[in-house]
Backbone bond lengths (Angstrom), bond angles and torsions (degrees), N, CA, C in turn:
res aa  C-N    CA-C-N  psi(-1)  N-CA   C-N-CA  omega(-1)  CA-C   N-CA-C  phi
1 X - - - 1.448 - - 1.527 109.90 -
2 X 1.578 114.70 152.90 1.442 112.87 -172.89 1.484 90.27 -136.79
3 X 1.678 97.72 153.25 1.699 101.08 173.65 1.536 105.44 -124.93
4 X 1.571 97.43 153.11 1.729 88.88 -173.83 1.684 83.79 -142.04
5 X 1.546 111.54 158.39 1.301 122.82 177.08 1.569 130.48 -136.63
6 X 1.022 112.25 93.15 1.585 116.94 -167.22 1.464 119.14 -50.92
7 X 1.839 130.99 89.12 0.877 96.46 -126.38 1.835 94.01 -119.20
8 X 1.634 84.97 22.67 1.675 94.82 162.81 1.442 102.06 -91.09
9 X 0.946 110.79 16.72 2.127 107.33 152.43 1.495 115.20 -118.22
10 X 1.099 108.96 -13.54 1.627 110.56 -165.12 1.482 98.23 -62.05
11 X 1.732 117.75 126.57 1.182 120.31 156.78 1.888 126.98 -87.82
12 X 1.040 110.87 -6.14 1.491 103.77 136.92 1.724 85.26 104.34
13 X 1.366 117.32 25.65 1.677 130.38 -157.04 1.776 82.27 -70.71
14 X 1.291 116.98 -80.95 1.552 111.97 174.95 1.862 86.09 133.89
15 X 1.314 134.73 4.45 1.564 127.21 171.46 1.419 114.18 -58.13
16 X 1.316 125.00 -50.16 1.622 134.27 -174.29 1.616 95.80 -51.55
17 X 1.452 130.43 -61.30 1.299 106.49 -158.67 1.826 99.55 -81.94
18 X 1.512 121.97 -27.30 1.728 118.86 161.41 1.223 92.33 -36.07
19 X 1.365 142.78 -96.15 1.282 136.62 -131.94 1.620 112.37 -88.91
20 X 1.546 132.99 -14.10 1.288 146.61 144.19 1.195 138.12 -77.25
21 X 1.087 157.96 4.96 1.344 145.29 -130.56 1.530 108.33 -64.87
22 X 0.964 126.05 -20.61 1.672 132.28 -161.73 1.452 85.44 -86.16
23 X 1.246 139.47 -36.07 1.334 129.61 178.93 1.276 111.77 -119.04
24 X 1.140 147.47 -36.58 1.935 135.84 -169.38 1.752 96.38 -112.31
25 X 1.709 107.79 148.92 1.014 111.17 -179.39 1.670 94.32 -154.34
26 X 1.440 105.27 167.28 1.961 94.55 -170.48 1.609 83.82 -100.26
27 X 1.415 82.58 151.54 2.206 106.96 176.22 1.597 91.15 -68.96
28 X 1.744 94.75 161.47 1.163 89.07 146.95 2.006 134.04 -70.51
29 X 0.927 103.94 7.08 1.595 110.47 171.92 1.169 112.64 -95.19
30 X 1.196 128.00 -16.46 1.343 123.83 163.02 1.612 111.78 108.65
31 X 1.377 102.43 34.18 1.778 119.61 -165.75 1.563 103.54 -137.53
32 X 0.999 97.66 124.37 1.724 98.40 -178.32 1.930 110.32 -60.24
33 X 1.486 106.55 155.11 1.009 124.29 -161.53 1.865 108.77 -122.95
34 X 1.124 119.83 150.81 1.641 112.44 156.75 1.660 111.48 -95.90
35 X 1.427 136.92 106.09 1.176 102.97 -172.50 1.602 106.25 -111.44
36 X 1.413 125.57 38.98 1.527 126.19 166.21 1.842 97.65 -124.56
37 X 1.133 109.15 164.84 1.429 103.51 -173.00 1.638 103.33 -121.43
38 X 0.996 114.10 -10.88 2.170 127.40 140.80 0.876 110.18 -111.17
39 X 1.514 116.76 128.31 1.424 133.95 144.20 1.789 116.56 -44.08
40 X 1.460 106.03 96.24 1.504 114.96 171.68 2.006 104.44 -39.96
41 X 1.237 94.97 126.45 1.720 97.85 171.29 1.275 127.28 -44.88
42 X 1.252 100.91 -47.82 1.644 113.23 164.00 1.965 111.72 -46.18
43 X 1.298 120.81 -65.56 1.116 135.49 166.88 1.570 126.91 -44.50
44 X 1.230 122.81 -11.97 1.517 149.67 -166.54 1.703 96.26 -72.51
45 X 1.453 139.24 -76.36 1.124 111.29 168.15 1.538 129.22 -43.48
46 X 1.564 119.37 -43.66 1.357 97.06 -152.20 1.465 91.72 -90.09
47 X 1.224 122.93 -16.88 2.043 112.28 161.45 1.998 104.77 -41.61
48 X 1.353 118.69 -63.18 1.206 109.54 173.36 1.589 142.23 -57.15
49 X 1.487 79.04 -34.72 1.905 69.96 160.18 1.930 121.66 -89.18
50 X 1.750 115.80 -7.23 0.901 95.88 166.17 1.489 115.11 -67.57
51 X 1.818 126.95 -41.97 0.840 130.07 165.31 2.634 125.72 -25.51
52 X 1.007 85.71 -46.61 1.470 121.80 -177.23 1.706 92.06 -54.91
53 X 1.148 110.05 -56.56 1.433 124.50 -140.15 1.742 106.46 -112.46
54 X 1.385 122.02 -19.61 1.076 122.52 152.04 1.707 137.67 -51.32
55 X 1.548 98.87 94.13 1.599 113.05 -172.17 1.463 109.96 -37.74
56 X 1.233 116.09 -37.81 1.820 103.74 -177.24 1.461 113.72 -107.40
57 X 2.035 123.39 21.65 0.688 128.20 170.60 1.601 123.29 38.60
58 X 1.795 104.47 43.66 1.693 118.54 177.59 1.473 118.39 -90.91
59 X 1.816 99.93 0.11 1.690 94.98 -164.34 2.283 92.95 -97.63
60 X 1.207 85.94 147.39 1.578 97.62 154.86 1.725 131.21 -119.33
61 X 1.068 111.58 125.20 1.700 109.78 -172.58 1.537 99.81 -114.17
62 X 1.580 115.16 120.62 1.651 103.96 174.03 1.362 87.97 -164.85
């Protein structure tokens, strides 16, 4: 699985890397980031519920 984040929507809330850390982390601009380019297996639910749970619905998990 791969995650991607549109991040000319990202409001910069900071939940994706709360509920991910193995995959989302904030930029230095203050916009969340993907910084693995596979979702570790282990990491595979909580990539989807950050996905789930993202207020401006910018993340993709597939």
């Amino acid at each position: 699985m791969n995650a991607f984040i549109d991040r000319s929507g990202c409001i910069g809330c900071g939940l994706c890397p709360t509920l991910c850390p193995a995959v989302f982390a904030m930029g230095e601009d203050g916009l969340a980031e993907v910084i693995v380019p596979e979702i570790p297996g282990t990491a595979e639910s909580a990539a989807l519920e950050a996905q789930q749970n993202c207020p401006v619905m910018v993340i993709s998990v597939n």
